[in-house]
N, CA, C and O of each residue as an XYZ file, in Angstrom:
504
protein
N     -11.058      0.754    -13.580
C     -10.277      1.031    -12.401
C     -10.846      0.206    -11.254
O     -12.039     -0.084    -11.161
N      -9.881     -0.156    -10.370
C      -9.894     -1.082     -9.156
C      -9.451     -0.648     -8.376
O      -8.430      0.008     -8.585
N     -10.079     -0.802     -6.787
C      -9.221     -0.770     -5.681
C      -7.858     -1.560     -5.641
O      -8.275     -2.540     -5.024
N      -6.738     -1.788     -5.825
C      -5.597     -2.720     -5.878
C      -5.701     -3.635     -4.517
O      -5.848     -4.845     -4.348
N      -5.551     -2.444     -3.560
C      -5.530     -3.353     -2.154
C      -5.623     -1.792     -1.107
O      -5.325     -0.675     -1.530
N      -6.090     -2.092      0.250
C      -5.924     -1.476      1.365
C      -4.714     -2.159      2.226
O      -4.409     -3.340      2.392
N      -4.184     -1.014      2.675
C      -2.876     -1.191      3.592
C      -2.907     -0.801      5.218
O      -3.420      0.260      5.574
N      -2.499     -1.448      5.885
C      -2.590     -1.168      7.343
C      -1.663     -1.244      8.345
O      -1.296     -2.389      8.608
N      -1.059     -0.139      9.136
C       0.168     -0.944      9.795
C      -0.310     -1.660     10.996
O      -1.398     -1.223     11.373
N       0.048     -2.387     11.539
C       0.371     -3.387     12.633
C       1.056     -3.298     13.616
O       1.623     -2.208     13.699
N       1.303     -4.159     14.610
C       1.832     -4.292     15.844
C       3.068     -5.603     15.169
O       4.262     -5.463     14.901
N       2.341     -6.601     15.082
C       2.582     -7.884     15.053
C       2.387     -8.654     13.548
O       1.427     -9.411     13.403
N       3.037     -8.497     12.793
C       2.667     -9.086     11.526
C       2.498    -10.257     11.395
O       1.959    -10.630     10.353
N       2.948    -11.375     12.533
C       2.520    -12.880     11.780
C       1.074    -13.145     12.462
O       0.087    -13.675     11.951
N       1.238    -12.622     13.760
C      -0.144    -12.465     14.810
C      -1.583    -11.859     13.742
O      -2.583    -12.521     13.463
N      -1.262    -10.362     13.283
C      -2.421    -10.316     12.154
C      -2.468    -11.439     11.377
O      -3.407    -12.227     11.259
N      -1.312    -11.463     10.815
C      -1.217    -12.802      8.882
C      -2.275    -13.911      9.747
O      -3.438    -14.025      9.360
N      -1.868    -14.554     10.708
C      -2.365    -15.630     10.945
C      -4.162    -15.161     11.570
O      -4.950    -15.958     11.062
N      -4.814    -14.245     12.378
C      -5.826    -14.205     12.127
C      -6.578    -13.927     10.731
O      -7.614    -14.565     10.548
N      -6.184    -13.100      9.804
C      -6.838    -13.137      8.941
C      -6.774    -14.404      8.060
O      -7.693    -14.643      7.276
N      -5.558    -15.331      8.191
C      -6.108    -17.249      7.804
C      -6.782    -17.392      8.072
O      -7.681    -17.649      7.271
N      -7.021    -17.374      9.355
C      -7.995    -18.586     10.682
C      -9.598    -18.264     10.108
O     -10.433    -18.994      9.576
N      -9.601    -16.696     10.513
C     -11.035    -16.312     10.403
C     -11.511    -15.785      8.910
O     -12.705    -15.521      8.762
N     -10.724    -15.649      7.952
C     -10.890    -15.015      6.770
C     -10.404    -15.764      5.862
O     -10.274    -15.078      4.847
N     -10.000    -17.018      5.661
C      -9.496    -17.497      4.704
C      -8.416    -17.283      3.673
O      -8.023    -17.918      2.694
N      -7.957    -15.711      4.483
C      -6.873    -15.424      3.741
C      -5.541    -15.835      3.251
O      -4.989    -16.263      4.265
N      -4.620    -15.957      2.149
C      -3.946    -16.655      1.882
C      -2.526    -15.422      1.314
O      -2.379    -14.701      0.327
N      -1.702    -15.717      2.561
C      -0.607    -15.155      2.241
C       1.046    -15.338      1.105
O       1.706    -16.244      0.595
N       1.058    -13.870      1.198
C       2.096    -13.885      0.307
C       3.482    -13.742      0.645
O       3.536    -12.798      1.433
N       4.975    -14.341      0.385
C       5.817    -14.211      0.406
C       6.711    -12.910      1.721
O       6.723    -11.774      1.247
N       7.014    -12.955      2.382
C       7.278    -11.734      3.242
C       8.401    -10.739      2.862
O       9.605    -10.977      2.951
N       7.735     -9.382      2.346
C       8.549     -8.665      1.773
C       9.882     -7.984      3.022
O       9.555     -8.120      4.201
N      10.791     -7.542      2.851
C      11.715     -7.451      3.927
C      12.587     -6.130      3.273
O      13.533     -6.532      2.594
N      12.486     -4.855      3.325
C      13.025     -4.115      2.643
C      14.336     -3.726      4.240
O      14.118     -2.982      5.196
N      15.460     -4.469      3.983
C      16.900     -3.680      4.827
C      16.987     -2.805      4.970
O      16.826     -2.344      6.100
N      17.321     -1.972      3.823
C      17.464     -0.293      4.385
C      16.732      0.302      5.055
O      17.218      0.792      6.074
N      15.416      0.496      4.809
C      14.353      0.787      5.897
C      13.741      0.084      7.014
O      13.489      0.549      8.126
N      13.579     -0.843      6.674
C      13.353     -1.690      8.464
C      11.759     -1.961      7.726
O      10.901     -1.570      8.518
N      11.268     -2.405      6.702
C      10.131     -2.029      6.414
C      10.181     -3.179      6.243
O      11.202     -3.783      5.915
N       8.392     -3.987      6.558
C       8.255     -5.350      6.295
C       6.878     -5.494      5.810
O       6.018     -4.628      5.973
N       6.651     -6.867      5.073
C       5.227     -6.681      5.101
C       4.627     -7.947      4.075
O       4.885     -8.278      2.918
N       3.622     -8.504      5.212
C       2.879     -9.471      4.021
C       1.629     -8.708      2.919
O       1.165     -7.584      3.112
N       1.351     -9.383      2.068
C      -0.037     -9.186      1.012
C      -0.661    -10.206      1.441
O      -0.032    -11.260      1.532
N      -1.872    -10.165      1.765
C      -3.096    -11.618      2.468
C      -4.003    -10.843      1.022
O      -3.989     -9.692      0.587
N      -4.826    -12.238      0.535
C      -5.270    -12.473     -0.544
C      -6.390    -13.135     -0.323
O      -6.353    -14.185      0.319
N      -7.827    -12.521     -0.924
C      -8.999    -13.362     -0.439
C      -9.425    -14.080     -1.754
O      -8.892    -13.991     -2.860
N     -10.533    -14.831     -1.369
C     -11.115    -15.667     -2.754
C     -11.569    -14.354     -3.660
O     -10.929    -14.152     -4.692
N     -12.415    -13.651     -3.387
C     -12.722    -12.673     -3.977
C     -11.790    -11.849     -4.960
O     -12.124    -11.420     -6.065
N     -10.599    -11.717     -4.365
C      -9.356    -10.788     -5.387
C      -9.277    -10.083     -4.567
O      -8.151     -9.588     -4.524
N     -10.297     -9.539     -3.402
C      -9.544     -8.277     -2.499
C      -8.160     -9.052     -1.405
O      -7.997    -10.137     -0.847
N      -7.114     -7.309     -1.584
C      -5.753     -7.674     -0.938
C      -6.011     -6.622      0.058
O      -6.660     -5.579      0.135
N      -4.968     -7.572      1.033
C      -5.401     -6.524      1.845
C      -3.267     -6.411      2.328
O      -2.575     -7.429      2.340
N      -2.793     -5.238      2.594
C      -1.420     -5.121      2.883
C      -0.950     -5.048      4.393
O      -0.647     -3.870      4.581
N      -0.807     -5.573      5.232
C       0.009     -5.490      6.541
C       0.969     -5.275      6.472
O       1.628     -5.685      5.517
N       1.654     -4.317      7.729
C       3.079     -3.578      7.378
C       3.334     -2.874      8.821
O       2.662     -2.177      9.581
N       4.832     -3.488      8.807
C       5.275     -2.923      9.882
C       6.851     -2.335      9.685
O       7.549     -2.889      8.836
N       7.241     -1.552     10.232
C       8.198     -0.908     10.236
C       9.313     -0.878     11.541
O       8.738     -0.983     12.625
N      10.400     -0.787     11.607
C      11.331     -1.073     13.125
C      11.116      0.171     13.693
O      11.136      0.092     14.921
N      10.930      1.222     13.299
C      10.531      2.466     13.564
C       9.341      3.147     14.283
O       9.223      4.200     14.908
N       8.443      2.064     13.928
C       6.674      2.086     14.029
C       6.060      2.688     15.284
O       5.021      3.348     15.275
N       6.935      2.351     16.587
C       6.304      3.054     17.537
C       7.196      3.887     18.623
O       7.241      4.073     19.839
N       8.098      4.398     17.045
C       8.823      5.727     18.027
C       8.467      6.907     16.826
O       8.987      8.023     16.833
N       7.701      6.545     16.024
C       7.908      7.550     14.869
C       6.639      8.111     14.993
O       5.692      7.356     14.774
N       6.380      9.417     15.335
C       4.952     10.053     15.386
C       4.239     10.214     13.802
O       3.053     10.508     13.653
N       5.417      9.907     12.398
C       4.659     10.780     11.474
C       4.139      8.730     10.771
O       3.628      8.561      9.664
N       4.455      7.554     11.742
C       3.370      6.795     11.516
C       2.624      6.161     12.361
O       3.187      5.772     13.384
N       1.304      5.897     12.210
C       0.740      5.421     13.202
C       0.071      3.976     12.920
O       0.592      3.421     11.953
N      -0.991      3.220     13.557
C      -1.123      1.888     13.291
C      -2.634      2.443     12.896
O      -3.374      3.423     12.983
N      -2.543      1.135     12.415
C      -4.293      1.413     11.697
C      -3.948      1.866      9.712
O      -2.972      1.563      9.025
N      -5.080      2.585      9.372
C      -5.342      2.394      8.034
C      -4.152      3.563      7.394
O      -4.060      4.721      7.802
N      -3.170      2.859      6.148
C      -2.325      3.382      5.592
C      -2.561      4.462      4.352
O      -2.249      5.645      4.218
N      -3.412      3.293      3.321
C      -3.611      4.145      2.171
C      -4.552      3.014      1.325
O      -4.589      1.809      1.575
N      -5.136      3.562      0.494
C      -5.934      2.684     -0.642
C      -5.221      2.844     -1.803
O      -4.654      3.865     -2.191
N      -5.305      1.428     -2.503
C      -3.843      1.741     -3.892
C      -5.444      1.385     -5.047
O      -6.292      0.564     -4.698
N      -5.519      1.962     -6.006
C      -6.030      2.075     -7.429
C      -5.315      1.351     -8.375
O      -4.298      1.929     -8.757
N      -5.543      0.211     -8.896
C      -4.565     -0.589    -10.285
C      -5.489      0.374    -11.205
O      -6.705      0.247    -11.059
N      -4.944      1.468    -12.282
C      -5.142      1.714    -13.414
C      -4.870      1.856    -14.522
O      -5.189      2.719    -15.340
N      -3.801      0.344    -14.619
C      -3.851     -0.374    -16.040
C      -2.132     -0.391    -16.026
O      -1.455     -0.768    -15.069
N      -1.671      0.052    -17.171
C      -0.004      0.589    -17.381
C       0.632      1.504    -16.519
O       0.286      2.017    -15.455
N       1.826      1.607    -17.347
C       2.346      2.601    -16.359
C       2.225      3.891    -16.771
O       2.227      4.947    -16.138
N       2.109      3.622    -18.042
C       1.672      5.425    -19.028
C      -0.130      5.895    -18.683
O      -0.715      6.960    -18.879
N      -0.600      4.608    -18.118
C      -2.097      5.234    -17.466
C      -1.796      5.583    -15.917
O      -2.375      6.527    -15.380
N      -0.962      4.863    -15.297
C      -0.002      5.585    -13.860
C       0.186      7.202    -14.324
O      -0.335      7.971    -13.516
N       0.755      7.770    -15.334
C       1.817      8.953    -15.034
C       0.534      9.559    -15.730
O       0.211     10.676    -15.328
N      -0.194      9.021    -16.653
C      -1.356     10.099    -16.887
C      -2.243     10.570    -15.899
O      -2.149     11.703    -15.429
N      -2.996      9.852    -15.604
C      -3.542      9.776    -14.205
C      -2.662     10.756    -13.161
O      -3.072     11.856    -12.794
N      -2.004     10.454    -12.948
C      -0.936     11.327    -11.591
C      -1.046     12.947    -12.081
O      -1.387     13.938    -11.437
N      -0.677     12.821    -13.290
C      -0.258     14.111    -13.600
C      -1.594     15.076    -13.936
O      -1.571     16.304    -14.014
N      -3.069     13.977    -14.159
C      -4.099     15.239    -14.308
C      -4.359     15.312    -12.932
O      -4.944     16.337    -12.583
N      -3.989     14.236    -11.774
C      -4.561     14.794    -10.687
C      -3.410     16.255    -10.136
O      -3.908     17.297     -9.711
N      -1.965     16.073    -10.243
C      -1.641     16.965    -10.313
C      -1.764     18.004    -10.573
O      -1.421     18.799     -9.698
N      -2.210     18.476    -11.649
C      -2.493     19.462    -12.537
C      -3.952     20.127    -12.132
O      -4.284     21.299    -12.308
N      -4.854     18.899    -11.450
C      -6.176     19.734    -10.684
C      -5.432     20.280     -9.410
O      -6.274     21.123     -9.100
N      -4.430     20.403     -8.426
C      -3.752     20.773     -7.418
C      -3.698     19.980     -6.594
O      -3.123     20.559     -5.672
N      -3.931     18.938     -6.271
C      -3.624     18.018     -5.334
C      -2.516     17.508     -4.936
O      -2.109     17.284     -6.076
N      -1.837     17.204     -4.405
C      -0.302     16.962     -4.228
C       0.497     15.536     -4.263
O       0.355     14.578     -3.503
N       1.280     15.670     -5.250
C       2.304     14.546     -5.526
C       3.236     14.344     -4.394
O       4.166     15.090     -4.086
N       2.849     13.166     -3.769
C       4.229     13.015     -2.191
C       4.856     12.224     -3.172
O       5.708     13.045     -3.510
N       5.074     11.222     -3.895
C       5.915     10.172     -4.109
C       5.853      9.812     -5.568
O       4.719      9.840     -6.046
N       7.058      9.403     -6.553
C       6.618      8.716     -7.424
C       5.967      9.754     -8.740
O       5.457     10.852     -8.519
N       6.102      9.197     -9.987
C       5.792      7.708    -10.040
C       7.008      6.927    -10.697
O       7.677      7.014    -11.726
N       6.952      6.197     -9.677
C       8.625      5.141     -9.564
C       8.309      3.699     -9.388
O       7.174      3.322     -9.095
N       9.557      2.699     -9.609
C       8.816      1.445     -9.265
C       9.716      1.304     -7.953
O      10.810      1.750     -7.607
N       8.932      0.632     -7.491
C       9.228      0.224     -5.420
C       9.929     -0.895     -5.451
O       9.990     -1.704     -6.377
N      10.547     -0.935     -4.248
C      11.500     -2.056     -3.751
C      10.447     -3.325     -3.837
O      11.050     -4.372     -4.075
N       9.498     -3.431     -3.746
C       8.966     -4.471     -4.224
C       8.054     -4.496     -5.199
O       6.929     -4.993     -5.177
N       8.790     -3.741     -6.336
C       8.200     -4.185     -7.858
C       6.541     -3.406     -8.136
O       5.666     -3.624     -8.974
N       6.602     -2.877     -7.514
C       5.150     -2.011     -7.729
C       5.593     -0.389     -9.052
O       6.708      0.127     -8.968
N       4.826      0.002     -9.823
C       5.174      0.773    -10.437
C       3.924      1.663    -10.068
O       2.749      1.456    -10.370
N       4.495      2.768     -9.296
C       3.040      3.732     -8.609
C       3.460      5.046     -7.957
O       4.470      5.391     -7.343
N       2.225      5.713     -8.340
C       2.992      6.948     -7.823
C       1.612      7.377     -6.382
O       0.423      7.067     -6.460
N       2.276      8.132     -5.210
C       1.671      8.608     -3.885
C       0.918      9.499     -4.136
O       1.687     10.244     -4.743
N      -0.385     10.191     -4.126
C      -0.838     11.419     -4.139
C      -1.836     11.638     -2.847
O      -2.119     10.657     -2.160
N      -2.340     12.875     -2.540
C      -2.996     13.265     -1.546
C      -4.358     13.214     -1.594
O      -4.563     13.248     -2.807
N      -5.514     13.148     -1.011
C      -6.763     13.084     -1.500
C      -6.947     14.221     -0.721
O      -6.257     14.160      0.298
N      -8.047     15.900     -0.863
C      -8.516     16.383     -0.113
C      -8.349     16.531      1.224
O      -8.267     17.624      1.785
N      -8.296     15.494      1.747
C      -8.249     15.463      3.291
C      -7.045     14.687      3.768
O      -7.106     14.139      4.868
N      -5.903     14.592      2.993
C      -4.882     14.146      3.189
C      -4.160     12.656      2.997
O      -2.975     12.342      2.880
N      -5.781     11.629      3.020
C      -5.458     10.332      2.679
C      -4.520      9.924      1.823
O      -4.099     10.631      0.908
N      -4.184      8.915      2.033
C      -2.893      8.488      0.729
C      -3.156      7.627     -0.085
O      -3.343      6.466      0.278
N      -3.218      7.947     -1.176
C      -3.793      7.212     -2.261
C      -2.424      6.603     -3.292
O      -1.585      7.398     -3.716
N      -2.351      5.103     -3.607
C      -1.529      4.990     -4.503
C      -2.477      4.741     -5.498
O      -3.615      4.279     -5.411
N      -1.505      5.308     -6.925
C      -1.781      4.938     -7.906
C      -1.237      3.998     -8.381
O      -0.035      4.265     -8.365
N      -1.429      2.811     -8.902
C      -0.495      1.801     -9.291
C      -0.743      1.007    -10.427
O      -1.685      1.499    -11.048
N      -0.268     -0.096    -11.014
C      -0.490     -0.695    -12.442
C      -1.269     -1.911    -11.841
O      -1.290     -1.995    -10.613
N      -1.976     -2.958    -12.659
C      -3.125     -3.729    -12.378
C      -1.469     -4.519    -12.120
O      -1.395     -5.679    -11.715
C-alpha cells in the first residue's frame, strides 16, 4: 500500500500549477474539467512518484461545507476487488462510507471513507 496522492483546494489553479514547476520541479497533468459540477483540477507529479492534486471548484468560496487547504489523502491498494475489500472491512470496523466505491468522472476507481477524526481518505486502485 501507497499514499496515491494528497489533494488540496486552491484559490488559483494555474498560479499554484505554476509555483509548484518553478520551485518544485513539478510536472503537470492534463486539466481535468468536470461541467456538471464546476469542478477542476490539475495532478502535479514529482521525480519521486509523489502526486500531489490541486482543485478548485466554482462554488469554492461561497460553500461553507468546502474550504481551501488540505482535502484528503488517497491510498492505491492494488485492484478494484482490493478497493471493495478494503472499504468494506473498514466498514464493517464502523467507520463511515461517504462515497463509492465507484469509478469517477475522471477514471479513478475508489471509494470515500472517514478516518476517526473525520479526515477523508480515498481508497483507490494503484
Amino acid at each position: 500500500m501507497r499514499i496515491e496522492h494528497a489533494a488540496v483546494w486552491v484559490k488559483d489553479l494555474n498560479k499554484i500549477k505554476k509555483f509548484y514547476e518553478t520551485y518544485f520541479g513539478a510536472t503537470s497533468g492534463e486539466l481535468y474539467h468536470n461541467e456538471k459540477t464546476g469542478f477542476t483540477s490539475y495532478f502535479l507529479s514529482f521525480d519521486t512518484g509523489a502526486r500531489l492534486e490541486i482543485m478548485n471548484k466554482a462554488e469554492l468560496h461561497t460553500n461553507n461545507d468546502v474550504t481551501l487547504g488540505y482535502a484528503h489523502l488517497a491510498f492505491g491498494v492494488g485492484t478494484e476487488k482490493d478497493v471493495d475489500q478494503l472499504t468494506e472491512k473498514i466498514v464493517k470496523a464502523g467507520y463511515p462510507l461517504l462515497n463509492g466505491p465507484r469509478v469517477t468522472g475522471d477514471g479513478y476507481y475508489e471509494a470515500v471513507i472517514a478516518d476517526p477524526e473525520g479526515n477523508l481518505i480515498e481508497i483507490t486502485t494503484d
